[in-house]
N, C-alpha and C positions, 0 to 999 in steps of 0.2 A: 504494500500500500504506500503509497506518496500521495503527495495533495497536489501537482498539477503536472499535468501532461500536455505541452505543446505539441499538435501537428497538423500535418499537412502543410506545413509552410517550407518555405526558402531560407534553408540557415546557414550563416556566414560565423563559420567558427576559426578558429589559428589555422584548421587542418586544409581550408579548402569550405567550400559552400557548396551546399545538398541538400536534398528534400528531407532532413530527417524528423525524428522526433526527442521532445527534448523534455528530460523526468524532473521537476523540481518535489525537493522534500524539506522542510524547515524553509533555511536563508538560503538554500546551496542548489546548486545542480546536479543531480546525483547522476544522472545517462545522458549520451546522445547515440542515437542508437538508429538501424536503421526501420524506415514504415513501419506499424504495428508488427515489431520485434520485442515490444519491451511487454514481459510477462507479468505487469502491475496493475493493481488497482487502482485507480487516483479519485480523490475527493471531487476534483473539478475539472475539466478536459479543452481546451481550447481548438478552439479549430480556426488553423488560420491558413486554411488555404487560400492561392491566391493573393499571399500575403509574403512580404520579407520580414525573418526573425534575425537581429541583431543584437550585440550588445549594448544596454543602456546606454547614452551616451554622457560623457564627463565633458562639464564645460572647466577650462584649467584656468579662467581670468575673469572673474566679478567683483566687483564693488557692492557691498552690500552696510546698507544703510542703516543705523543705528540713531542712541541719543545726540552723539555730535554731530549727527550728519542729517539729521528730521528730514530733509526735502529730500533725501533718500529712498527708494524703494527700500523695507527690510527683508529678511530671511523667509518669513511666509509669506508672503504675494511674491517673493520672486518665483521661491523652489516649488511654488504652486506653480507657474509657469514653465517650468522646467518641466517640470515631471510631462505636463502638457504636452510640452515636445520631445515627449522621448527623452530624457535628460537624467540623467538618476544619481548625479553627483555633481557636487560644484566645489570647486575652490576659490575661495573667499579671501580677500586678505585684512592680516593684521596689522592695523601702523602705527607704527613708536608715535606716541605725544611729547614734544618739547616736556624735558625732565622728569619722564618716565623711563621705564626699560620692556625689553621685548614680551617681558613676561605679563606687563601689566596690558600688551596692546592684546596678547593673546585671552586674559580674561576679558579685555572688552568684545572680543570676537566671538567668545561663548555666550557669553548674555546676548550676543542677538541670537544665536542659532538653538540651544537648546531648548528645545519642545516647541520650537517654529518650525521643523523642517520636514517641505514632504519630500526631499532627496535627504543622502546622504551628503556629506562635506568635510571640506576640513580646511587651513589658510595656512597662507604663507606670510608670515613674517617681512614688513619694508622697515628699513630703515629710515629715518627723519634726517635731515640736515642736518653737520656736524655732531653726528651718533659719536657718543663716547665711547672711547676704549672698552672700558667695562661693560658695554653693551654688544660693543663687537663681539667680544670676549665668552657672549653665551651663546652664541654661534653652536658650538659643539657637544651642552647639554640640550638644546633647544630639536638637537640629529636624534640626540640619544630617543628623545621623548617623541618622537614618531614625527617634527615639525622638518621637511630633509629640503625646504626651499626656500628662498630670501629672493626679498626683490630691494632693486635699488633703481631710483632714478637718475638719468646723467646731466640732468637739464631741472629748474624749477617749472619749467612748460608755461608758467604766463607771466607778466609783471608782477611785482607784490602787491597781494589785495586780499581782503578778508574772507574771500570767498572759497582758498586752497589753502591749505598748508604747503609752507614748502620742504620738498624730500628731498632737494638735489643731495646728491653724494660727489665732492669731490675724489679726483682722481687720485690721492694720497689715501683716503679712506678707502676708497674703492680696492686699493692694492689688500690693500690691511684685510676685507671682509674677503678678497679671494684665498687670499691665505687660509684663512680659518674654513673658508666654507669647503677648499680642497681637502684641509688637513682632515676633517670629518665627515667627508661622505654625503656632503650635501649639492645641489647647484643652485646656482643664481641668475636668478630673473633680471633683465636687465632693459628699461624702458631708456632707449639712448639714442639722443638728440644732442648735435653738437649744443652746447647750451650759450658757447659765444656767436656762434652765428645767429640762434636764437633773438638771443637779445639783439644783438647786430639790427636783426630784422622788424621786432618791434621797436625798437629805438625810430629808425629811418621809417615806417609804411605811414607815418600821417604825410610826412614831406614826400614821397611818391603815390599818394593816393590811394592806398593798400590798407586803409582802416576798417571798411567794413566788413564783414565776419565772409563775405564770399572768396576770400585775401587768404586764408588758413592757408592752403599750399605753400604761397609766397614766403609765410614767416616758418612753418614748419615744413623746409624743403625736402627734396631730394638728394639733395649735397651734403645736407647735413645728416640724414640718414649714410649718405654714404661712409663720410668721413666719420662720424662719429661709431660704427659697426666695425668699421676697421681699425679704428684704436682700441676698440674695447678684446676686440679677437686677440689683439697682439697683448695686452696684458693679461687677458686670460690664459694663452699660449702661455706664457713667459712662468705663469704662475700653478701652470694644470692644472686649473678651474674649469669644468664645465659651467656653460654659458646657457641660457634660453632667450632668444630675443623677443620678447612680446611684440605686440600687433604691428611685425613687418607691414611698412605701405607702399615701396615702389621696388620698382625695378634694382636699383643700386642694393636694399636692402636682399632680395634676393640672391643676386650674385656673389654679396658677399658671403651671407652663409652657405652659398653652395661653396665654393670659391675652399671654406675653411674646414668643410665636413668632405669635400674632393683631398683633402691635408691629412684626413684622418683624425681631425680634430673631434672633441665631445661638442658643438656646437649645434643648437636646438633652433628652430623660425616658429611663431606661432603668426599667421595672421585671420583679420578680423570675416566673416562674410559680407559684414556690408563696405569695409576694404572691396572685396573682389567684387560687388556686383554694382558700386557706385561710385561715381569719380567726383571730382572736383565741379565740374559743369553744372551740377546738383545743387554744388551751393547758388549757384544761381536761383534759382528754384523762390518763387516765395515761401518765405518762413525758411529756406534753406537751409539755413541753422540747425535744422532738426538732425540731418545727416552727420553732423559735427562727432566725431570723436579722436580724441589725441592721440598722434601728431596729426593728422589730417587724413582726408580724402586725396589722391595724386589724380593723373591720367587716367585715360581710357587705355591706354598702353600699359600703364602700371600696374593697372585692375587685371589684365589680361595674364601679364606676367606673374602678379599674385598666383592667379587657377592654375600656372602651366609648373610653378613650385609645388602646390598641392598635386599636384597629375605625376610630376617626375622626383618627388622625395626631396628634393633642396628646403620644401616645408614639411613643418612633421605635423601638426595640428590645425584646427581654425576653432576659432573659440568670439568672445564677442567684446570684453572688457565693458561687461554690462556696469552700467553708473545711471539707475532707473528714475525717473521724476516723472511729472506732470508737466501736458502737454504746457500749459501756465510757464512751469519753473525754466524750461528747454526752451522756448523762445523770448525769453525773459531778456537777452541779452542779447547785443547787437552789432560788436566788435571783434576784430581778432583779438584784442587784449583780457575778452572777458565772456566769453562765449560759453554757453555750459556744455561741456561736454560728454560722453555717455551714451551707450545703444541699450535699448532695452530689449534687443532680441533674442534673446535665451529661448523664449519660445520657438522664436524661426529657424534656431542654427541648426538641427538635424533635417529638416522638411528644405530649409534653402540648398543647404549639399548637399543633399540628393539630387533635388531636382537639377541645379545647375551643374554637379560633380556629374553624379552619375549618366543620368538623362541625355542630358545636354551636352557633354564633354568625352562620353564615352568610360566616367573613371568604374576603375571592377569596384564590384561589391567591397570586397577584401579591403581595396585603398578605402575607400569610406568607411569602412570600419576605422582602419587607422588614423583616417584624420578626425573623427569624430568620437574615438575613443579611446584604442588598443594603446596608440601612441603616448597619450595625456597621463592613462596608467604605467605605461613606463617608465617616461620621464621622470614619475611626480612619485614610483614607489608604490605603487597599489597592483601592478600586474603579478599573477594572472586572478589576483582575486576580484579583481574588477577588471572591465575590458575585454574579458573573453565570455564565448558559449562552448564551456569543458567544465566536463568533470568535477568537484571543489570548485569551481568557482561559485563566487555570491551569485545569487540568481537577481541577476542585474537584466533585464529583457525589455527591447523595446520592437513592439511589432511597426510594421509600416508596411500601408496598404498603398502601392503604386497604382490605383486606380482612382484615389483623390484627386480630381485636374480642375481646376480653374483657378482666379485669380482669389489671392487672398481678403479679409473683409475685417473687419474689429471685431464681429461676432466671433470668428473663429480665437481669437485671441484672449488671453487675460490678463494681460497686465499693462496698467493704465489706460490712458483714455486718449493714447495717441499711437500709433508704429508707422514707421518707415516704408516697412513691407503692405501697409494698404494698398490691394491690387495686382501685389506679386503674381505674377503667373508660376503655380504653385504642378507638378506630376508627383504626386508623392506625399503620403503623408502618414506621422504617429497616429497610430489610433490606440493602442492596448500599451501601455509602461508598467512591467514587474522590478517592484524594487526590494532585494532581497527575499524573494518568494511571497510578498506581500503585494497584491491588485491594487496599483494607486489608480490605474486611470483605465477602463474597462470600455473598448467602442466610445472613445472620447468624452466618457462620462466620469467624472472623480468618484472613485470610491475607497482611497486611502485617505488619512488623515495625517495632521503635521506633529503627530508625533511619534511618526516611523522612522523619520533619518535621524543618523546618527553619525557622532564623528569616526571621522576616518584615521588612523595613526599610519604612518608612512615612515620605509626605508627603502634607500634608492639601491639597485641592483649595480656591483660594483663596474658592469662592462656597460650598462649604460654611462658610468662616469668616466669613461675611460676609452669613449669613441663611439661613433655615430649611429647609435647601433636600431636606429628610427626616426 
C-alpha cells in the first residue's frame, strides 16, 4: 500500500523521460517503474495522461517581504503563487542590517516563513556594506548549519535614498568573503555591476537626457556587465571560489561565463525569464516601469542570447529575483534613479519555459528540467532530494498539461493585482503541484495549506565546487 500512484503521464526523471508510473509513500518517492508494473495498492491514483510529470520546480532568487520591507509581497501570497506554478521551493534571502550579524538576518528570515509556507524554502545569507570581519568570519559555521550560499553585491544599484539599503561589497571584502566561502564549502552569489561606471552613468543621464526610467539600459549597461563579470571571474579564479552570477542580462554576461566554465572553472549564470522574453523597447511601453528589474532589460539581441545560454548550458538556471508589490507601489516611481524594481513572476517561470524553452525553441524535456530545477538543487545543495523523479527523492511533483494554449489573463494568476505576462501567449501549463507527497494544488485548485513547507538545510556537493558540473 502507498498513498499515490502517478500514471499514464510523460516522466522526465535523471535516467531519461518515459511513460512511467511513479509510487509516492509518506514525503518520498518510493518507484518509478514501468505501466501498471507496480504491484501496490494506493490511497489515491492520478491519472495524468496526456500530461508531463516533472520535478517540482525551485525558484533559487526571491525577495520576500517582511516587517522592514511592508510594501513587500510576504512568504504566503508568494509561495501561494508558486506552488500555482508548479514551484515547490524557493530561496529566499537573508540581509545583514547595519550593526547586526548574519545570524540575526537569518532569524529575520524565519519569522517571515515559518507556518506561511505552501512550498518548501530556505535563504541565502547577503552581506551589507562594509560587513565586518567578524561577520565575515561566520561564513563557515553558517556551511556547517545547512546555510552553503552568500550573496554579495558589486555595485549599490541606485543613488543613496531611503528606499534600499545599500549592500555594495567592496573588492577588498569581497576577497576576504571568497576566502572563507572556499575554505568551507560554500558559493557565492554575486549581483555584479561595475559600480563606477554605475555611478559614472547616473551622475551624467540628466545632462544627456537619460532620466527617465525608459534610460535603465543606459545606466545599467552592457559594459558594465561585461567588465564587471570578468573581474569578479578573475578573483574568484585567483581564490577557488565558486561563483553564481544572478540574473545574467546581455550578451557580454553570457560569454563570459561560458568563456570561464569553457576554463573548467566552478562558474554558475542564472538569468531572469522576463530577461529573455523582454527587452528594453518595453520600457517604452506606458507605465513601462513595470518591466523594471535590476540591472535592466538589454536588446532584442540580448534577450535572444539569454535563451541560446539556457539551450546550450553556458546558463545553468532561470529563476525571476521576484521583489512582489502593488501595481500602486511599481509605478510609483518614475526615474532611472528610483524606479522600483522587482518581477512578480514566480507564478509564470515554469509555464513561461516551457512554452518558450521547450515549445518554441525546441529545448528537451531533460534541459527544462534543468533549468527549472535539477540545476538550482545542485548548485544550492538539495540534489537528488529535490530536483529529481527517483527513488528517495522528496516527492516534489509538478504535473503540466501541454494542452493549456492561449494567452494569459489575471484570472489565471495570484499574486497581486498586476503581471507582466497579461496576454502571454501561454502552450503549457501546471495544473496538479505535489509537495512532498502532500496535494497542494489538484487541477488548479488549492488544496494544500501554508503550513506544509518547511525549511530546507543544504550542503553543496564537493564536485559541484570544484567545476562546472551544470
Amino acid at each position: 500500500m502507498v498513498d499515490i500512484i502517478i500514471q499514464g503521464g510523460q516522466v522526465v526523471t535523471p535516467g531519461g523521460v518515459g511513460n512511467w508510473d511513479v509510487a509516492i509513500d509518506g514525503e518520498k518517492i518510493v518507484a518509478v517503474a514501468e505501466p501498471g508494473s507496480l504491484a501496490l495498492e494506493a490511497d489515491k491514483r492520478i491519472d495524468a495522461g496526456g500530461k508531463l510529470v516533472v520535478p517540482g520546480g525551485i525558484e533559487p532568487h526571491a525577495h520576500i517581504g517582511g516587517p522592514r520591507q511592508p510594501e513587500r509581497s510576504g512568504a504566503e501570497p508568494v509561495s501561494l503563487a508558486a506552488v500555482h506554478g508548479g514551484t515547490t521551493t524557493v530561496l529566499d534571502f537573508a540581509t545583514q542590517v547595519p550593526g547586526h550579524d548574519l545570524h540575526h538576518a537569518l532569524g529575520e528570515a524565519a519569522e517571515r516563513w515559518q507556518g506561511n509556507a505552501y512550498t518548501d524554502y530556505s535563504y541565502h545569507p547577503i552581506f551589507t556594506r562594509g560587513a565586518e570581519d567578524e561577520v565575515i568570519g561566520q561564513i563557515g559555521e553558517l556551511v556547517q548549519d545547512g546555510y552553503a550560499s552568500f550573496k554579495v553585491f558589486t555595485t549599490s544599484i541606485r543613488p543613496p535614498s531611503p528606499q534600499m539599503q545599500d549592500n555594495k561589497t567592496d573588492f577588498g571584502r569581497l576577497s576576504a568573503i571568497m576566502d572563507e566561502v572556499a575554505e568551507h564549502g560554500g558559493i557565492l552569489m554575486i549581483h555584479s555591476e561595475d559600480d563606477d561606471m554605475v555611478s559614472y552613468n547616473y551622475d551624467h543621464a540628466q545632462g544627456r537626457g537619460q532620466w527617465d526610467w525608459w534610460n535603465m539600459h543606459h545606466i545599467h549597461s552592457n559594459l558594465s556587465e561585461d567588465v564587471s563579470f570578468r573581474r569578479a571571474i578573475r578573483l574568484a579564479e585567483q581564490k577557488s571560489c565558486p561563483i553564481y552570477f544572478v540574473h545574467v542580462s546581455a550578451d557580454e554576461g553570457v560569454e563570459a561565463v561560458g568563456e570561464a566554465r569553457g576554463r573548467n572553472l566552478p562558474v554558475y549564470g542564472e538569468t531572469l525569464h522576463n530577461y529573455a522574453c523582454f527587452n528594453a523597447e518595453n520600457y517604452r511601453e506606458d507605465n513601462g516601469m513595470k518591466y523594471h528589474t535590476y540591472p535592466s532589460l538589454k536588446s532584442p539581441g540580448d534577450a535572444d542570447s539569454l535563451w541560446q545560454g539556457l539551450l546550450d548550458g553556458r546558463l545553468s538556471t532561470v529563476a525571476t529575483d521576484l521583489v512582489s508589490t502593488t501595481w500602486e507601489e511599481k509605478i510609483r516611481f518614475k526615474t532611472v534613479a528610483d524606479v522600483t524594481g522587482g518581477h512578480n513572476g514566480i507564478e509564470t517561470r515554469m509555464g513561461v519555459a516551457y512554452s518558450e524553452g521547450v515549445v518554441r525553441r525546441g529545448m528537451s524535456l531533460q534541459r527544462f528540467v534543468d533549468i527549472t530545477s535539477a540545476n538550482a538543487a545542485k548548485i544550492f545543495g538539495m540534489y537528488p532530494r529535490k530536483g529529481a523523479i527517483a527513488a528517495g527523492s522528496d516527492a516534489d511533483i509538478t504535473i503540466i498539461d501541454p494542452n493549456i494554449k492561449g494567452p494569459l489573463s489575471l484570472d489565471d494568476l495570484h499574486l497581486e493585482d498586476y503581471s507582466i505576462w497579461e496576454g502571454w501567449p501561454v502552450e503549457g501549463w501546471p495544473v496538479t503541484t505535489i509537495l512532498r507527497g502532500n496535494i497542494m494544488v489538484e487541477d488548479r485548485n488549492l488544496s494544500g495549506s501554508a503550513s506544509v513547507g518547511r525549511l530546507v538545510r543544504r550542503k553543496i556537493d564537493v564536485e559541484v565546487l570544484s567545476k562546472p558540473v551544470c
